[in-house]
The first five atom37 places (N, CA, C, CB, O) and aatype in JSON, in Angstrom:
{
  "aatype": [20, 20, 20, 20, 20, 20, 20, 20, 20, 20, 20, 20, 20, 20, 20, 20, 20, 20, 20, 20, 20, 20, 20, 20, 20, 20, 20, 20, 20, 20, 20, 20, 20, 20, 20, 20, 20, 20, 20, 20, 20, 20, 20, 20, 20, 20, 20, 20, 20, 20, 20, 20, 20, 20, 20, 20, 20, 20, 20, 20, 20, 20, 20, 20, 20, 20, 20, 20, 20, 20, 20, 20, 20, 20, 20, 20, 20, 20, 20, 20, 20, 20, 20, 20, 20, 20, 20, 20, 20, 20, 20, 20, 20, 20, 20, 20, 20, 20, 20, 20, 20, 20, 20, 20, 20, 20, 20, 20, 20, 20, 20],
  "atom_mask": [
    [1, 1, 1, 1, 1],
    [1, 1, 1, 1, 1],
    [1, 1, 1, 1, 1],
    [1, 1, 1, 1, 1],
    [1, 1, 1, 1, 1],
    [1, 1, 1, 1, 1],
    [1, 1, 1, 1, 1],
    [1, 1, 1, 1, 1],
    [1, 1, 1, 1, 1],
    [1, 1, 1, 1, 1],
    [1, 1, 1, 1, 1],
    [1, 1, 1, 1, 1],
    [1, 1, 1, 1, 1],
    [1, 1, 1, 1, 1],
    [1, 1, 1, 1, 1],
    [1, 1, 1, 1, 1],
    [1, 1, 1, 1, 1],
    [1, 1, 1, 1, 1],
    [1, 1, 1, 1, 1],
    [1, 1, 1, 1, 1],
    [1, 1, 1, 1, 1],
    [1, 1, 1, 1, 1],
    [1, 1, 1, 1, 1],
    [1, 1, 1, 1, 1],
    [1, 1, 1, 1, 1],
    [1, 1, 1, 1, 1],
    [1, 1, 1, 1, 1],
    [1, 1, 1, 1, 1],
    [1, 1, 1, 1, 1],
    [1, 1, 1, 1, 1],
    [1, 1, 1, 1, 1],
    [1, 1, 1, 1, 1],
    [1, 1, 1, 1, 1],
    [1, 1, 1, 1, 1],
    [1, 1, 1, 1, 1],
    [1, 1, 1, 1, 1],
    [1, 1, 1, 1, 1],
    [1, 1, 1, 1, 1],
    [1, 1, 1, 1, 1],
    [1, 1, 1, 1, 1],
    [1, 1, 1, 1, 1],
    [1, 1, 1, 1, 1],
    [1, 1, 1, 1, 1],
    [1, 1, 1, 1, 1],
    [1, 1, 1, 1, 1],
    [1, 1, 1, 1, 1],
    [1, 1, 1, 1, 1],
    [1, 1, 1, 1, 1],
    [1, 1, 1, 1, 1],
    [1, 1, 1, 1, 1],
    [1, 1, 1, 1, 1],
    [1, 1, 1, 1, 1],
    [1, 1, 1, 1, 1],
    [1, 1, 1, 1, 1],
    [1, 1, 1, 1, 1],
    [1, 1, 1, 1, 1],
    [1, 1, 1, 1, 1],
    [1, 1, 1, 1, 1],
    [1, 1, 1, 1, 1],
    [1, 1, 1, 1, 1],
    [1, 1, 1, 1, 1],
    [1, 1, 1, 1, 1],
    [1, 1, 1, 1, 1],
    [1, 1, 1, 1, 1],
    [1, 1, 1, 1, 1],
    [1, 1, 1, 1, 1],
    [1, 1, 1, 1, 1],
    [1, 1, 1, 1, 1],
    [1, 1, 1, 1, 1],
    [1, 1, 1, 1, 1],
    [1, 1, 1, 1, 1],
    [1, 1, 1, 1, 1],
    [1, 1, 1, 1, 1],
    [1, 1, 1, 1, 1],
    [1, 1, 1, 1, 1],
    [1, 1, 1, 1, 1],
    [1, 1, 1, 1, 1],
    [1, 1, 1, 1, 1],
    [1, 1, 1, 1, 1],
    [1, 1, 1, 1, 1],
    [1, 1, 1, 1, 1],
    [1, 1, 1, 1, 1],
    [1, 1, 1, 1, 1],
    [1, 1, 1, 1, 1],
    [1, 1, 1, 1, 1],
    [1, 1, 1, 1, 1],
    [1, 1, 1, 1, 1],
    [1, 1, 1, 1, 1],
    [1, 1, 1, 1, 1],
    [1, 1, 1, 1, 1],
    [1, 1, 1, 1, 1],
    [1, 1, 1, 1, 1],
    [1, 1, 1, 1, 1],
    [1, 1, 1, 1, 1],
    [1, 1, 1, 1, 1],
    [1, 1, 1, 1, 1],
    [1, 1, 1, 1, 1],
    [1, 1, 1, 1, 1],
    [1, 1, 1, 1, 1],
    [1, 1, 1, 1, 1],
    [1, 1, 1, 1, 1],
    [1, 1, 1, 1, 1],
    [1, 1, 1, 1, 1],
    [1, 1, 1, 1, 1],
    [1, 1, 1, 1, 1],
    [1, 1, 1, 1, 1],
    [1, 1, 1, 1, 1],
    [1, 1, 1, 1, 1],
    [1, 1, 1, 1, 1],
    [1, 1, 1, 1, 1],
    [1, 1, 1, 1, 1]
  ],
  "atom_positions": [
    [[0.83, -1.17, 0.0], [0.0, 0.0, 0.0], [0.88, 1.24, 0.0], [-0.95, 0.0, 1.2], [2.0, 1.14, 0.49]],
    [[0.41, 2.55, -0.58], [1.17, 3.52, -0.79], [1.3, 4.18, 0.92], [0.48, 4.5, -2.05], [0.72, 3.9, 1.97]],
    [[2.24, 5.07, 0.61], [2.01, 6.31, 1.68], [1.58, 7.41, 1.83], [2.7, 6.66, 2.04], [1.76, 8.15, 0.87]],
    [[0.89, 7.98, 2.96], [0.15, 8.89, 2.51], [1.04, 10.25, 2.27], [-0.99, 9.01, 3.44], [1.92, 10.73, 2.99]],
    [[0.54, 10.65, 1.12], [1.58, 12.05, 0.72], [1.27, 13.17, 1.5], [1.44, 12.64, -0.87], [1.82, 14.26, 1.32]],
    [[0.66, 13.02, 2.12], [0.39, 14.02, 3.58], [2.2, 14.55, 4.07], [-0.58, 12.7, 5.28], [2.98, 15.49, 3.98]],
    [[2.05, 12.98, 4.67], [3.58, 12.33, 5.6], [4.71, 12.97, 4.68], [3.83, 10.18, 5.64], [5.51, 13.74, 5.19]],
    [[4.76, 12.75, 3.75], [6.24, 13.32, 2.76], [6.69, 14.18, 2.43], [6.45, 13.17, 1.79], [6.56, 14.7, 1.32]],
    [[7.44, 14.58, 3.45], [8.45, 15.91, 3.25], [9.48, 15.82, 3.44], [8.34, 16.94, 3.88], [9.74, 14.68, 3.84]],
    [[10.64, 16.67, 3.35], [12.06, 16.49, 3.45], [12.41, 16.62, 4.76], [12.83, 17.39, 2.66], [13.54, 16.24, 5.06]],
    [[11.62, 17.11, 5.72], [12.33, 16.8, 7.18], [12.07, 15.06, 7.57], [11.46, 17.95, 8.56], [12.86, 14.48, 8.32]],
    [[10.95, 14.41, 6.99], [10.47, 13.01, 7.42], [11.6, 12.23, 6.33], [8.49, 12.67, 7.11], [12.15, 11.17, 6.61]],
    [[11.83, 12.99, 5.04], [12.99, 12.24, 4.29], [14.14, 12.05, 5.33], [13.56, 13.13, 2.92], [14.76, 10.99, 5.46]],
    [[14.32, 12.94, 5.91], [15.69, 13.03, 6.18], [15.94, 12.38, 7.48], [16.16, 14.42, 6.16], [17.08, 11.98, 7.73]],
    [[14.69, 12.19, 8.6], [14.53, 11.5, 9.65], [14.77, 10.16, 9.33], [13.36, 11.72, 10.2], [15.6, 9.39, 9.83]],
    [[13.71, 9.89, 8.18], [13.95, 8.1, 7.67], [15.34, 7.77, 6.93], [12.67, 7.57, 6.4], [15.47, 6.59, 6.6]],
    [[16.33, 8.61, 6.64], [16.98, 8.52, 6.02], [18.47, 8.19, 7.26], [16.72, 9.66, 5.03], [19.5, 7.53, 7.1]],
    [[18.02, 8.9, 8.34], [19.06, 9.13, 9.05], [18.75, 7.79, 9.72], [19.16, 10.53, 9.85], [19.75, 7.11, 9.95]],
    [[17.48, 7.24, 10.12], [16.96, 5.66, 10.46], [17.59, 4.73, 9.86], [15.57, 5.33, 10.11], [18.51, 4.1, 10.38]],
    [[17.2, 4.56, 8.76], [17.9, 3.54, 7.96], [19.73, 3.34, 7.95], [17.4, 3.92, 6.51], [20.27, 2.24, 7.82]],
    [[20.43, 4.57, 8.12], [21.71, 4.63, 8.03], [22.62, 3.72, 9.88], [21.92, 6.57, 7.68], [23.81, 3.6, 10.17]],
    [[21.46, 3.34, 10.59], [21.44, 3.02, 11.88], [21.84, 1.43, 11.88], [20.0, 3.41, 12.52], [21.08, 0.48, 11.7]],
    [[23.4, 1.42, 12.15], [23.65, -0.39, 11.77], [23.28, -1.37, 12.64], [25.12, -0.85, 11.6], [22.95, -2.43, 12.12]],
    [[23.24, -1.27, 14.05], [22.79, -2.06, 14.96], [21.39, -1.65, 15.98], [23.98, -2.25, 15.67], [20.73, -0.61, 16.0]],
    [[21.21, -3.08, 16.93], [19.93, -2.59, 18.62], [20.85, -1.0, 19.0], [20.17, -4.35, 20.82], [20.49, 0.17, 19.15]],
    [[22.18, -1.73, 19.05], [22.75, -0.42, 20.48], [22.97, 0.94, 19.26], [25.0, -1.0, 21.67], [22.28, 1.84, 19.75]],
    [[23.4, 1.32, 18.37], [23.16, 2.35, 17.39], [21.52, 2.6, 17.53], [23.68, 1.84, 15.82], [21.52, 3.49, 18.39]],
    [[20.6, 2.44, 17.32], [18.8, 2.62, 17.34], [18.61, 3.32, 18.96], [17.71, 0.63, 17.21], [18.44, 4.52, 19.19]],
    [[18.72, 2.04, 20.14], [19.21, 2.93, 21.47], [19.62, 4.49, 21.45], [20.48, 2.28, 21.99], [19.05, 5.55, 21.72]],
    [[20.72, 4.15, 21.06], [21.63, 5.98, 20.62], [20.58, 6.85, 20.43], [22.7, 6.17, 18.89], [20.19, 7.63, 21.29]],
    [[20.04, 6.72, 19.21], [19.43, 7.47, 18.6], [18.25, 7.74, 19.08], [19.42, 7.16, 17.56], [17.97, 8.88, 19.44]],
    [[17.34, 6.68, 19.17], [16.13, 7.0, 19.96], [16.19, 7.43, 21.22], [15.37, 6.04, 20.05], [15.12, 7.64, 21.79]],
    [[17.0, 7.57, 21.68], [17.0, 7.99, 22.94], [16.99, 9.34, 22.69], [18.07, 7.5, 23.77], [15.97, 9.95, 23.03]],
    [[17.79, 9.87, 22.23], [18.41, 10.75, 21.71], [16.99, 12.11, 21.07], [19.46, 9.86, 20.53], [16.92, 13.34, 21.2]],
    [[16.16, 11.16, 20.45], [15.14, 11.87, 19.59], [13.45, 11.72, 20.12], [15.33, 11.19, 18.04], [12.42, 12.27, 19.73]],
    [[13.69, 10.8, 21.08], [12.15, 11.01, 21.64], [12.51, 10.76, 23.27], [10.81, 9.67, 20.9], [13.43, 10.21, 23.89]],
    [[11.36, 11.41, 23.6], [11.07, 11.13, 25.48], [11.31, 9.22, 25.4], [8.66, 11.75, 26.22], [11.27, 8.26, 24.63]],
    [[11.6, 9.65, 26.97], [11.59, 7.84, 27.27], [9.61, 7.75, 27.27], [12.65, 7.2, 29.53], [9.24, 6.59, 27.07]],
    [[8.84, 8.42, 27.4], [7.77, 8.25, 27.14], [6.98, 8.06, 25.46], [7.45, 9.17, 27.86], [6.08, 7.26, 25.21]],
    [[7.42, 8.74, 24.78], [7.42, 8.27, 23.25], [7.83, 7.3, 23.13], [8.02, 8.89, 22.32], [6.93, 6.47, 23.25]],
    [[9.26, 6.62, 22.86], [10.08, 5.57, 22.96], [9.03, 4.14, 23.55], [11.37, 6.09, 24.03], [8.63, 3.22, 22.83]],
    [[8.78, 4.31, 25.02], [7.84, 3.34, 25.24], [6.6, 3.09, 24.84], [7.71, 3.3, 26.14], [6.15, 1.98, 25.11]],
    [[5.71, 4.09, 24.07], [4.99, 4.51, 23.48], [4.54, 3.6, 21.77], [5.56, 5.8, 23.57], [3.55, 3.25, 21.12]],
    [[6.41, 3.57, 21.69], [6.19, 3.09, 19.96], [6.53, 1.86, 20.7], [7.34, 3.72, 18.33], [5.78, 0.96, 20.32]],
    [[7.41, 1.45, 21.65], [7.52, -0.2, 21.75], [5.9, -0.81, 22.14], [8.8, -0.69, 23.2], [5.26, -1.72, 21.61]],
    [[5.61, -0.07, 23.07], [3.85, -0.48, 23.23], [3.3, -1.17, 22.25], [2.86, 0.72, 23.29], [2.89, -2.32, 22.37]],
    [[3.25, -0.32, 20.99], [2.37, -0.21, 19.51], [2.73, -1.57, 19.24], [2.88, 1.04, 18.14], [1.84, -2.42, 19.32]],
    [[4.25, -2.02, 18.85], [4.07, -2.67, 18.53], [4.21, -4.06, 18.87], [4.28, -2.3, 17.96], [4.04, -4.98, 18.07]],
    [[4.65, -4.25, 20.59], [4.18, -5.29, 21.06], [2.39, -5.55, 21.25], [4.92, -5.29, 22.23], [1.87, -6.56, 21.72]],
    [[1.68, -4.3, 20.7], [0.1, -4.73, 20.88], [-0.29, -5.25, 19.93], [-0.89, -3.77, 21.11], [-1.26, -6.0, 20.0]],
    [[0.76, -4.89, 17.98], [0.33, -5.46, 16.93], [1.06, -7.26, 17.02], [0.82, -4.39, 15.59], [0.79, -8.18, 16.25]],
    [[1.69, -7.28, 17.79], [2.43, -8.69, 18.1], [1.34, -9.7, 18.43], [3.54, -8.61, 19.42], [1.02, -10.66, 17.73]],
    [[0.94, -9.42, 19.34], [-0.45, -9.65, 19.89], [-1.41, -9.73, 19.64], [-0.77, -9.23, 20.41], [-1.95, -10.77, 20.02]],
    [[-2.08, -8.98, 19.03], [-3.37, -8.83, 17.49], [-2.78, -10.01, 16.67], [-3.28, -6.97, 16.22], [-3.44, -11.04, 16.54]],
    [[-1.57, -9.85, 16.13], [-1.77, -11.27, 15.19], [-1.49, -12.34, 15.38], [-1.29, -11.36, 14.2], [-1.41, -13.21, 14.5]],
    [[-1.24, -12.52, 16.78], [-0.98, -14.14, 17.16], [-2.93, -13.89, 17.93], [1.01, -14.65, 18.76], [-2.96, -14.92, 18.61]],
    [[-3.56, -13.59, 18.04], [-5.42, -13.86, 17.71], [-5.26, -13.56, 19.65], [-6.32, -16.24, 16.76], [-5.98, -14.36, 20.24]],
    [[-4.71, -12.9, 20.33], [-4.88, -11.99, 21.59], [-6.41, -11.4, 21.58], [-3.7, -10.68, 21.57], [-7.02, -11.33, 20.51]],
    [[-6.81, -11.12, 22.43], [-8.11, -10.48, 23.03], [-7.54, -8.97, 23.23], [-8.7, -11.3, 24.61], [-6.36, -8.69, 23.03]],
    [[-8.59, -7.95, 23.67], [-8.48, -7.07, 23.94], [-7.35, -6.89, 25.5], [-9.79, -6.75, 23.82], [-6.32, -6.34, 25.87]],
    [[-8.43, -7.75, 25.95], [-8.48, -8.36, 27.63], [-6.82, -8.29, 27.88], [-9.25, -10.39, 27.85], [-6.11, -7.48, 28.49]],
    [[-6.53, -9.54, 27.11], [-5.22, -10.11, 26.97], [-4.16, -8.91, 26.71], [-5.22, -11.19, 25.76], [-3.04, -9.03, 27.23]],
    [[-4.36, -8.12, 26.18], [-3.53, -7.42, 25.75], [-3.29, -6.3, 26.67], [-3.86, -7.11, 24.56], [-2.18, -5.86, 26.98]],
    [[-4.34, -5.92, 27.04], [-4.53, -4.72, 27.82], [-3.25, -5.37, 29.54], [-6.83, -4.46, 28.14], [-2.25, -4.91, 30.1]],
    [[-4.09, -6.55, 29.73], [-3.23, -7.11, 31.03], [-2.41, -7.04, 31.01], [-3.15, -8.09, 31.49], [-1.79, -6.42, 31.87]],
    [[-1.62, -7.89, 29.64], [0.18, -7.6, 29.57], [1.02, -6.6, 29.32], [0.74, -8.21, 28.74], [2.11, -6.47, 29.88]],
    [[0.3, -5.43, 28.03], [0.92, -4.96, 27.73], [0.61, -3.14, 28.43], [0.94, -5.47, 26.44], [1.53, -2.33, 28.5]],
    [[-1.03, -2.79, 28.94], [-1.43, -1.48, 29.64], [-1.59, -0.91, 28.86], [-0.75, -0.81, 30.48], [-1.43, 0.3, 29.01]],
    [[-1.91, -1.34, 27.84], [-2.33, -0.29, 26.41], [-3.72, 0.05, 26.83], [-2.35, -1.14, 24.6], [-4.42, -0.59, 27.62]],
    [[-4.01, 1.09, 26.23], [-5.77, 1.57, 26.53], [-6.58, 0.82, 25.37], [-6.15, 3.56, 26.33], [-5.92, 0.45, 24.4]],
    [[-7.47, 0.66, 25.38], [-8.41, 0.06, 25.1], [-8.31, 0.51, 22.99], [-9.82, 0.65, 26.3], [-8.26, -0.09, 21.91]],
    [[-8.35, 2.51, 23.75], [-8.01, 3.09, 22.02], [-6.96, 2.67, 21.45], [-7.78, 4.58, 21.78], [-7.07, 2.42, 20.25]],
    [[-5.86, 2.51, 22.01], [-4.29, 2.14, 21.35], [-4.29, 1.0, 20.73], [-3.1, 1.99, 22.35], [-3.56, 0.82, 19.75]],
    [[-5.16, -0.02, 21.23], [-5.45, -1.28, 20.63], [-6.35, -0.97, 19.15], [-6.34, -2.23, 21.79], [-6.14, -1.25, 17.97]],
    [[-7.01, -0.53, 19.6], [-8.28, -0.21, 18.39], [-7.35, 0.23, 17.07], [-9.56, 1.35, 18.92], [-7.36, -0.32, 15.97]],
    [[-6.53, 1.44, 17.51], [-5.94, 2.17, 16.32], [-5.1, 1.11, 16.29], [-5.32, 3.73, 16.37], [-5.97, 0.66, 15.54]],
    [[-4.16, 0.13, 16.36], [-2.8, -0.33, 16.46], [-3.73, -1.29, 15.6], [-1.81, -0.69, 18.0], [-3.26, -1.3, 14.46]],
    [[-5.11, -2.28, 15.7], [-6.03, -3.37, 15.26], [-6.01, -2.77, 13.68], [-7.73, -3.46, 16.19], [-5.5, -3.39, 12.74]],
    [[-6.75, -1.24, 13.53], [-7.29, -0.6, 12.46], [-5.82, -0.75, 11.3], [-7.87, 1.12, 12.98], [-5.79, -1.5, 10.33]],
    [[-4.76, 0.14, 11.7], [-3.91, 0.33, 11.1], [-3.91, -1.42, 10.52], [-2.75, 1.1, 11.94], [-4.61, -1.75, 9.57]],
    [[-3.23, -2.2, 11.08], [-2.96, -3.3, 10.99], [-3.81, -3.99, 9.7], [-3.14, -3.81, 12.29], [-3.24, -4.55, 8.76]],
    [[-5.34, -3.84, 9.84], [-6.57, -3.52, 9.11], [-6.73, -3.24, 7.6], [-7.01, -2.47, 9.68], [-7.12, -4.01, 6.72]],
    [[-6.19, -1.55, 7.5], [-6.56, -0.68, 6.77], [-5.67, 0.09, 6.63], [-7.51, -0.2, 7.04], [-6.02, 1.04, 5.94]],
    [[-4.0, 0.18, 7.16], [-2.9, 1.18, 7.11], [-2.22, 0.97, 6.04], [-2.0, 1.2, 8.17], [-2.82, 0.31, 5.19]],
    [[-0.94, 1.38, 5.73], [-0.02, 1.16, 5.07], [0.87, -0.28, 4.94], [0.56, 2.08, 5.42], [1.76, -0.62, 4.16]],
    [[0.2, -0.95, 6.06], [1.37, -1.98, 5.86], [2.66, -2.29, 6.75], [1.91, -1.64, 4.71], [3.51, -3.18, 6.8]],
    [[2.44, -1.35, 7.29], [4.24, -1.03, 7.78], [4.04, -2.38, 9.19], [4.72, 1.42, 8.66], [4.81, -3.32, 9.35]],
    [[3.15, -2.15, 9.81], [3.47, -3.37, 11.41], [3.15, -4.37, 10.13], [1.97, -3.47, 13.43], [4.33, -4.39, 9.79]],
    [[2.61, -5.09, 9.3], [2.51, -6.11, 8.77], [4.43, -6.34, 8.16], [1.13, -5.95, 7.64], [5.14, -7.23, 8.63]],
    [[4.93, -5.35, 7.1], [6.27, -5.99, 6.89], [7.1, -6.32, 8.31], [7.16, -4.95, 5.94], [7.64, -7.41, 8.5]],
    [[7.13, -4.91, 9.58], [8.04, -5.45, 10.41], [7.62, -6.3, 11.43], [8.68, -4.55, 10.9], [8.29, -6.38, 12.46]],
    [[6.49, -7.01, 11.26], [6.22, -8.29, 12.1], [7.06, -9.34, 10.82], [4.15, -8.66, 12.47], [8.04, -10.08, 10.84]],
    [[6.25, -8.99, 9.97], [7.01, -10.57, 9.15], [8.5, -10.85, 9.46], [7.05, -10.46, 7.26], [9.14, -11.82, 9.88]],
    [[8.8, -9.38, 9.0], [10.23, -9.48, 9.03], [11.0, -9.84, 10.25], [10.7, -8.33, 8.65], [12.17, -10.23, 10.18]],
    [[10.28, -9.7, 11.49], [11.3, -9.82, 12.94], [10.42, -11.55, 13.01], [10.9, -8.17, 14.82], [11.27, -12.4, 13.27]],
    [[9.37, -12.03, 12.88], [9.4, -13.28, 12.99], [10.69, -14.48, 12.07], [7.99, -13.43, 12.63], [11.39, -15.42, 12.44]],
    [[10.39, -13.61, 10.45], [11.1, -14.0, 9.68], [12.92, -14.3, 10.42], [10.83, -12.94, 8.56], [13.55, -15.36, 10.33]],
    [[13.26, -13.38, 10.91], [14.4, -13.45, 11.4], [14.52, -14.05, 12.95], [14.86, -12.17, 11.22], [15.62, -14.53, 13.25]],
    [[13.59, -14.06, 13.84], [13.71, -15.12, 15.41], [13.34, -16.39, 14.44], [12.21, -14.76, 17.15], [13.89, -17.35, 14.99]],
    [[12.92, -16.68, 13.7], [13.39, -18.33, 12.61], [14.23, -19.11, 12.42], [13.51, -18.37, 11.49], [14.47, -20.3, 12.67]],
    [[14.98, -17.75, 11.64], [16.18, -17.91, 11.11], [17.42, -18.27, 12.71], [16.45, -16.31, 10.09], [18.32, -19.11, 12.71]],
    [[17.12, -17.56, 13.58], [17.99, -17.35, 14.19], [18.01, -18.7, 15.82], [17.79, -15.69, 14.35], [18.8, -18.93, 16.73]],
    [[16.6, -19.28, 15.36], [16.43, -20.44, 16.13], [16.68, -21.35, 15.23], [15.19, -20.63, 16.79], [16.99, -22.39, 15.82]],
    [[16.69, -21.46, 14.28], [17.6, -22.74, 12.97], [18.74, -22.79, 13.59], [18.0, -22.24, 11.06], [19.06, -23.69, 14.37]],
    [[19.72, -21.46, 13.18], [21.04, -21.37, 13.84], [21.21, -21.97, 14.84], [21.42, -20.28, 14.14], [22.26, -22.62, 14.83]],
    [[20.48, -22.08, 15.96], [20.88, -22.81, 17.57], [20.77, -23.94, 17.28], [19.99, -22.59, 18.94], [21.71, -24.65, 17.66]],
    [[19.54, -24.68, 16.45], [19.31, -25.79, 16.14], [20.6, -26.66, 15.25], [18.06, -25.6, 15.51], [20.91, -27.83, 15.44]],
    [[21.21, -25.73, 14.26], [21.87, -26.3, 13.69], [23.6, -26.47, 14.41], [21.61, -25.7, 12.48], [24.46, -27.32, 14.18]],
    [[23.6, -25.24, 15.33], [24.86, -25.46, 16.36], [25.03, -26.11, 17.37], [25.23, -24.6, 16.85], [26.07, -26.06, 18.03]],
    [[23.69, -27.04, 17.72], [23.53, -27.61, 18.66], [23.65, -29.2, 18.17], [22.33, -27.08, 19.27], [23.97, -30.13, 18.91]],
    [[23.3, -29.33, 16.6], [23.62, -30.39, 16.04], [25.12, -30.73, 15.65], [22.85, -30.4, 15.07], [25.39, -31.8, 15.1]]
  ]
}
């Protein structure tokens, strides 16, 4: 799905640009720390441990207990997921895609 051309400008170019150039966890740390409150920061990890949750078939209930999301954060985090761009759908695939890969590895070093 596209993006909305709302979002696209050269300060968000240059934010995503400076993202992507980010080689490791402890480089991302750096940075996010760096660029949002520790309340933002926990904010976006929230999001998307709630879309983690939504697609392994979690309840509201469920979610709310573990993770203290409000009831709305779920809703929008459900919708997006839904009807958004896409984006929690590639980086779920992609971080399952890779705890896979990376439990093969143990499997295969253990053989």
């Amino acid at each position: 799905m596209a993006t909305n051309p709302k979002l696209k400008d050269e300060l968000a170019d240059r934010l995503f640009q400076g993202i992507l150039l980010l080689e490791n966890q402890e480089e991302c740390y750096q940075f996010f720390e760096d660029i949002c409150t520790i309340s933002e920061l926990k904010s976006l990890a929230q999001r998307l441990d709630v879309a983690f949750m939504l697609k392994q078939g979690h309840t509201y209930d469920d979610i709310v207990a573990k993770t203290g999301a409000s009831t709305a954060t779920i809703s929008r985090v459900k919708r997006c997921l839904n009807y958004g761009a896409d984006g929690y759908k590639l980086v779920l695939e992609r971080v399952e895609s890779q705890n896979k890969q990376a439990k093969l590895a143990v499997k295969a070093d253990e053989a």
